[in-house]
N, C-alpha and C positions, 0 to 999 in steps of 0.2 A: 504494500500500500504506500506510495507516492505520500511524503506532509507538503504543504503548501506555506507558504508565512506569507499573511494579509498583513501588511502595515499601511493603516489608513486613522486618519483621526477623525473620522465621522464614524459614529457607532450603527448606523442605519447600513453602510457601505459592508463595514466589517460584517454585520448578521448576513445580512444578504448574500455575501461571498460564503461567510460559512455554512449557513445552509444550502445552496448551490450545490457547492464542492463537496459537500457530507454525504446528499442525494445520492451523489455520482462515485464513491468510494474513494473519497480522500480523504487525508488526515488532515484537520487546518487547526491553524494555529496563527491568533490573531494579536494583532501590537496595535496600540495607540498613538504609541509616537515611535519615532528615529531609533531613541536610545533603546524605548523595549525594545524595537524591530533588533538593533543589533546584540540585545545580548542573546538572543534565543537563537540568532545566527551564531553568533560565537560557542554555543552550545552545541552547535552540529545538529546532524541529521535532517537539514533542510534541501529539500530537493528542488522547490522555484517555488521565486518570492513572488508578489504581487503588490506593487507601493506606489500609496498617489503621491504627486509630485508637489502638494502646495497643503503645508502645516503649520500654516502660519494665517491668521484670519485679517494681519492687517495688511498683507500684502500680495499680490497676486503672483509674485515672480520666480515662483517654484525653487529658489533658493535651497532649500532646508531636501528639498528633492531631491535635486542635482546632486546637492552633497552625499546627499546619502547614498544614492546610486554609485558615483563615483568610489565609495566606498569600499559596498559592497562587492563593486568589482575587482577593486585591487586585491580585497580580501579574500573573496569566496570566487574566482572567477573560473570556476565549474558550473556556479548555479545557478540557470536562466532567471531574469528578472521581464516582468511585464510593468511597462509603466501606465497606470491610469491618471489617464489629465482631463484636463476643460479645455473645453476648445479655444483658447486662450495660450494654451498652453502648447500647440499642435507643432508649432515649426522648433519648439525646446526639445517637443518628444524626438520629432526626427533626428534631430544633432546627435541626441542620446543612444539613437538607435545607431548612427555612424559610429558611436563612442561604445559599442557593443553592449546596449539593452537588446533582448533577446525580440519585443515588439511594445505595441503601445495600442492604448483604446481609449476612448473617449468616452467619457461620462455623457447620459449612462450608458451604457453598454449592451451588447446582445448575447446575452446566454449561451448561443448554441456556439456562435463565433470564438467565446471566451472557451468554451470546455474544448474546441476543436484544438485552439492555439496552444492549450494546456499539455492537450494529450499528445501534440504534436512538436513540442521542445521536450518533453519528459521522456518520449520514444527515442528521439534526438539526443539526449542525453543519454539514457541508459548507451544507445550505441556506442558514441565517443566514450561515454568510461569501459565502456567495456574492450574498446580497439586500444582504451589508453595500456588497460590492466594487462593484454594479452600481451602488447608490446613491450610493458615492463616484465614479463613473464620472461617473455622471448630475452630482452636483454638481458635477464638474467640467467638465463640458458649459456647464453655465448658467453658470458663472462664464467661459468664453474667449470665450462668446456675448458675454455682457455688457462682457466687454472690447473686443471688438473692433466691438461694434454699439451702436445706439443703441435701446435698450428702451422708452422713455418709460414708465417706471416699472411696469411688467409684472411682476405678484408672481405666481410660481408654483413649485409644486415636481414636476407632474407630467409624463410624459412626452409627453404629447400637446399641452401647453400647446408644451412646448420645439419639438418639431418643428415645430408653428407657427410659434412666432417663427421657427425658423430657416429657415423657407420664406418668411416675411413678409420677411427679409433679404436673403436669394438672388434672389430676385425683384423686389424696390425698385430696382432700374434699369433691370429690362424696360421699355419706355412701354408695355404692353398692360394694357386692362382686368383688374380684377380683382373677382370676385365672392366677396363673403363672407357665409355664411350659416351662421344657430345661431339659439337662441333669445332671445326678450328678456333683454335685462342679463346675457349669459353672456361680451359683453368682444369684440364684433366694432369698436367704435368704436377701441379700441386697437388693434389690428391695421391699421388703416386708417395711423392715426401714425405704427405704426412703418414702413411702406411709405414713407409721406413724409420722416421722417425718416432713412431709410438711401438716398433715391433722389437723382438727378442735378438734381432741384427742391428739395431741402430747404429752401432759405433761400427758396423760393416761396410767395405763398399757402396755406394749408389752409382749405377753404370749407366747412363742413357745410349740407347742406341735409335736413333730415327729412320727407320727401315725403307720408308718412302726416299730418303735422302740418297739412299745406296745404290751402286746399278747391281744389275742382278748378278754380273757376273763377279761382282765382288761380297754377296752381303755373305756366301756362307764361309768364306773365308774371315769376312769380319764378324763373324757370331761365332765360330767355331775355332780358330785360326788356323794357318797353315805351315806347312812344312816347305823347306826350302826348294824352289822349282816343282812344286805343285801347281804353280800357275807361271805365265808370262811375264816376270820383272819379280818374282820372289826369288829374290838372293839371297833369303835368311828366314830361319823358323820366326813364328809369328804369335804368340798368344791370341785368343779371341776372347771378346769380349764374354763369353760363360767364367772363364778362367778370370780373367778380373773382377766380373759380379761373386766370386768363391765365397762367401759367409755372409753375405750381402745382398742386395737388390739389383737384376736388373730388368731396366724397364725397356721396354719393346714400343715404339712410337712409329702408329701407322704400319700396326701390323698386318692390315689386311693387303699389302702391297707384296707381302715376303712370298718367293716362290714355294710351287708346289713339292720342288726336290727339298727347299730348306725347310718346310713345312713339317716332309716326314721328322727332318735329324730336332727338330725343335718338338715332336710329339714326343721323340724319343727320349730324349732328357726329360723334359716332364715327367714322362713315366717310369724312368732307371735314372735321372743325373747319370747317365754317361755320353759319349759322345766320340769322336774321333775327327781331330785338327783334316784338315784338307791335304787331300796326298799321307795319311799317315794310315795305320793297321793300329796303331796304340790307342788304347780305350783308356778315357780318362775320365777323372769321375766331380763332381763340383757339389755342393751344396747352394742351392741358389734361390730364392722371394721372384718367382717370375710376376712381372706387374704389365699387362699391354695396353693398348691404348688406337682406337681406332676411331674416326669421322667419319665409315661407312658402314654400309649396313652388310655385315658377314651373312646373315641369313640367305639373302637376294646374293652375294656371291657364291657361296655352297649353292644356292640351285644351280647356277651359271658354270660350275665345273672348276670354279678357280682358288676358291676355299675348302681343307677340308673339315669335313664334319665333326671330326675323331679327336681334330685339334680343336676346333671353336667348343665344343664340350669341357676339353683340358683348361681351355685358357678362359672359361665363362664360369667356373665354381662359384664364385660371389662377382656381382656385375656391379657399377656403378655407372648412373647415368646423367651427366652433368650437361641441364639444361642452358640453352643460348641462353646471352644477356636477356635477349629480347622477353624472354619469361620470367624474368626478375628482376622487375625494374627497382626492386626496392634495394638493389647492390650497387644503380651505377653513380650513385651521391658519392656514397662512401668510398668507391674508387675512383670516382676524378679526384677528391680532395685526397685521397692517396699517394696517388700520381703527381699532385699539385704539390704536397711536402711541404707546406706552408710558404711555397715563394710567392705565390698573386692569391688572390679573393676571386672567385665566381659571382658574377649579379646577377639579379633576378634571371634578367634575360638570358643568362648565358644558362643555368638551371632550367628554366622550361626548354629550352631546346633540346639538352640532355638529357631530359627527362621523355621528349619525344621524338627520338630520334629512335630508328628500329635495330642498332649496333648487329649487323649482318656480320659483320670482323670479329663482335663478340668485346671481350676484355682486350682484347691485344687493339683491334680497332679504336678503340676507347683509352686506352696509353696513351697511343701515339697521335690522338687529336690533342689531350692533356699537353701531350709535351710539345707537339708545333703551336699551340697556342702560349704554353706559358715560355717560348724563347720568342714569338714573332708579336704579342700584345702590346699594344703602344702605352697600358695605362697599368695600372698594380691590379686594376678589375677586370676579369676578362668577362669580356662581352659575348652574347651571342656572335657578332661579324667576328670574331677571334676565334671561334672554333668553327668556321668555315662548313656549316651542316645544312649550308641552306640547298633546299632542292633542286635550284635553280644552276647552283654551280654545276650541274651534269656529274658530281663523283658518286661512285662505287660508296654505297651504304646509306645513301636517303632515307627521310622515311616511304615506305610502299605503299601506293593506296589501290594495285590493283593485286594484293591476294585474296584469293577463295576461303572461305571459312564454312565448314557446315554451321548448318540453326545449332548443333549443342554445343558447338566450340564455342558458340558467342555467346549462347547462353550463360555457358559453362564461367566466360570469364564478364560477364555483367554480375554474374551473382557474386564470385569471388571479389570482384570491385565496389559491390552492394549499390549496383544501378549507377557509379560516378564514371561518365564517361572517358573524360579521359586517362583515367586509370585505365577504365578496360583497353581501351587504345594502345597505350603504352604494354600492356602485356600483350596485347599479339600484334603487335609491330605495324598499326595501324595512325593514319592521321586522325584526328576529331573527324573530322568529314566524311574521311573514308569508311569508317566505322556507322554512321549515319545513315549514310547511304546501302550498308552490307543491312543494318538491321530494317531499314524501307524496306529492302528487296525481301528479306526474310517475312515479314509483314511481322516485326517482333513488338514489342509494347515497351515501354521504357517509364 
C-alpha cells in the first residue's frame, strides 16, 4: 500500500484528499503546515507528497511553497511531489515543474485526473527504484567478482558481460576445452586470460597462436614444430607452439580456418597430449589448457566438409559466447572513458552518438575511434564531429537502418528496454527511425 503526505493548510483540502485517496487504497497522511509536512518526510516511508503552494493568507506569492518544494527535492529527491495551486499560481507551477515537480493541478481539481496522475508517478517510481536496486545489485556483483577473481582488466557494466566473466571463473580449473565464440574485436581474447588467470596453470605459459594469421603450409609446423628439412628453408629443429603452451594455456584464434590434416594431429592431442614435430617418428607428450576461439559458425562448416565433427565436440566441452557490442550497449560508456584514460571529457553530444552508433568492429572499433578522437580533438571535450560516426561520412560501421528483425526480436528487445525506444534501438543496432519504421511495418503497439 503506497502512503501519500497531503501538506495543505486548509483542512476542507486535506479531508477531501484523505478521503479520496483512503477510497482508492492509500495510506494518507496529512500536515498543516511546511514544518509538519517535513518532519513526517524526514520520518521516511513517504512514497509522493501532494503540497499547495501558498501558506500564507497574507500573501498570494506561493513563497513558503516554493521553499518547500525546493526542499523536498534536495532532500527526498526519489519522491514524486504534485503541486496544487490557484490559478494565480499556474506559470510558478510550470517553472517548478522545469525544476522537477513530478506535475501540478489546479484548485479544485478533478478526481479521476488526480488518482490517474497518482497511480501513474507511483508505477513510475516503483520502476526506477527498482532498475535503481537491481543496478546496485548488479554493481555489487562486479565488484565481489572483482575481489575475489582475477579480471585482467575487463571493463564492463552489462549483464551479460558479468555472467561471462563469472563463468570464465567457475570454470578456470576444469582442464577441459573451452570454446569461445563472438565476433571480431567483441573481447573473446580476454576471456581466454581470464580462464588462465583464475586456473591451476596461472603462473604457466599463455601461448597465443592466430590460426587464420598462418598459411597452411606453415601452421602445423607452427603448432607442432618441426625437425630440420622437414620443410623448404628449415635448417634447424623447431619447437611448436604445444611445447611452449607445456603446463600452461594455449589459445587457438580462429580456429575454424586450421586445416583438415592439422585438425586430425590437434584431435589427437586432445585426446592423448601427444603429438609428433613435422618430419619427426618421436612422440612427445605436453600437458596443455587448450582454449579456441572462432567468428564462424563450425556447425555450417562441418556440414560443408571443412570442419571436423570429432574435433568441434573436443574443442566445444564448455562454450562461451560473447555477444557484439551492438547487444550491450550498456558497456560502450565505460569503455570509451577506458580508452579515454582521463586525457579529454566526452559531451553530451559526443555520448548520444556513442550510444547510437551500431559498433559493427565491436570493442576494437570503438578503441580506435576513442583514440583518433582523443589525438585529433581540437578542444579537452570531445564532440560528437571528433568521433567522426556520422553517416554521412560513407565509413565502414554507421548506424544500419536497413536490417531485418523478426516481430519477436523486436519485441523481445522493446520489452527488455521497457517500451524506451531508443534503448531498444541501441541494442539491435538500429537508428530511432529505423526502429519506427520496422515496428509500423510489424503493425506493433508501442
Amino acid at each position: 500500500m503506497a502512503t501519500i503526505l497531503v501538506i495543505d493548510d486548509n483542512e476542507g483540502v486535506r479531508t477531501a484528499l484523505d478521503v479520496l485517496f483512503s477510497l482508492h487504497d492509500f495510506e494518507v497522511i496529512t500536515a498543516a503546515e511546511p514544518a509538519e509536512g517535513r518532519a513526517v518526510l524526514a520520518s521516511g516511508g513517504i512514497d509522493l507528497v501532494i503540497q499547495d503552494m501558498n501558506f500564507r493568507r497574507d500573501t498570494t506569492s506561493g513563497e513558503e511553497g516554493i521553499e518547500l518544494f525546493r526542499e523536498i527535492r534536495q532532500r527526498h529527491p526519489d519522491v514524486p511531489v504534485i503541486l496544487l495551486t490557484a490559478w494565480t499560481h499556474l506559470e510558478t507551477a510550470v517553472e517548478l515543474v522545469k525544476a522537477g515537480a513530478s506535475d501540478y493541478l489546479a484548485k479544485p481539481w478533478d478526481d479521476a485526473r488526480l488518482l490517474t496522475t497518482v497511480r501513474n508517478l507511483l508505477e513510475l517510481r516503483r520502476v526506477t527504484l527498482d532498475r535503481e536496486r537491481l543496478a546496485g545489485e548488479r554493481r555489487a556483483a562486479r565488484e565481489a567478482l572483482a575481489r575475489r577473481a582475477e579480471l585482467c582488466g575487463l571493463v564492463y557494466e552489462s549483464e551479460v558481460m558479468h555472467e561471462l566473466a563469472a563463468v570464465a571463473v567457475r570454470i578456470a580449473n576444469a582442464s577441459v576445452p573451452v570454446l569461445i565464440t563472438g565476433p571480431n574485436g567483441s573481447g573473446k581474447e580476454i576471456l581466454a586470460h581470464i580462464i588462465q588467470a583464475n586456473s591451476a596453470v596461472r603462473t604457466g605459459p599463455f601461448i597465443k597462436v592466430n590460426v587464420g594469421a598462418l598459411p597452411q603450409e606453415l601452421m602445423e609446423a607452427e603448432l607442432f614444430g618441426a625437425e630440420a628439412g622437414a620443410y623448404t628453408g628449415a635448417t634447424r629443429a623447431r619447437a611448436g607452439r604445444f611445447e611452449a603452451a607445456d603446463r600452461g594455456t594455449l589459445f587457438l584464434d580462429e580456429i575454424g580456418n586450421l586445416s583438415l590434416e592439422g585438425q586430425a594431429k590437434l584431435l589427437r592431442v586432445l585426446q592423448t597430449g601427444e603429438f609428433e614435430r613435422l618430419g619427426s617418428t618421436v612422440t612427445r607428450r605436453v600437458v596443455v589448457r587448450v582454449i579456441s576461439a572462432t567468428n564462424s559458425d563450425l556447425r555450417a562448416a562441418i556440414a560443408a566438409g571443412r570442419f571436423r565433427e570429432d574435433l568441434y565436440y573436443r574443442l566445444d566441452v564448455i562454450e562461451l559466447e560473447v555477444p557484439p557490442l551492438a547487444r550491450r550497449p550498456d558497456d560502450v560508456l565505460p569503455l570509451a572513458r577506458h580508452f579515454l584514460n582521463g586525457r579529454r571529457e566526452l559531451a553530451a553530444s559526443a555520448i548520444r552518438a556513442l550510444q547510437a552508433h551500431a559498433w559493427p568492429g565491436n570493442v576494437r572499433e570503438l578503441a580506435n575511434v576513442i583514440e583518433r578522437a582523443a589525438l585529433l580533438a581540437s578542444a579537452q571535450e570531445i564532440t560528437a564531429a571528433d568521433l567522426r560516426l556520422d553517416a554521412a561520412d560513407g565509413r565502414p560501421g554507421q548506424i544500419v537502418d536497413d536490417r531485418e528483425y523478426t516481430r519477436a526480436e523486436v519485441e523481445d528487445a522493446l520489452t527488455r528496454a521497457e517500451g524506451v525506444i531508443a534503448r531498444a534501438a541501441r541494442e539491435l543496432g538500429l537508428s530511432r527511425q529505423a526502429l519506427y519504421r520496422r515496428i509500423e511495418k510489424l503493425g506493433l503497439k508501442t
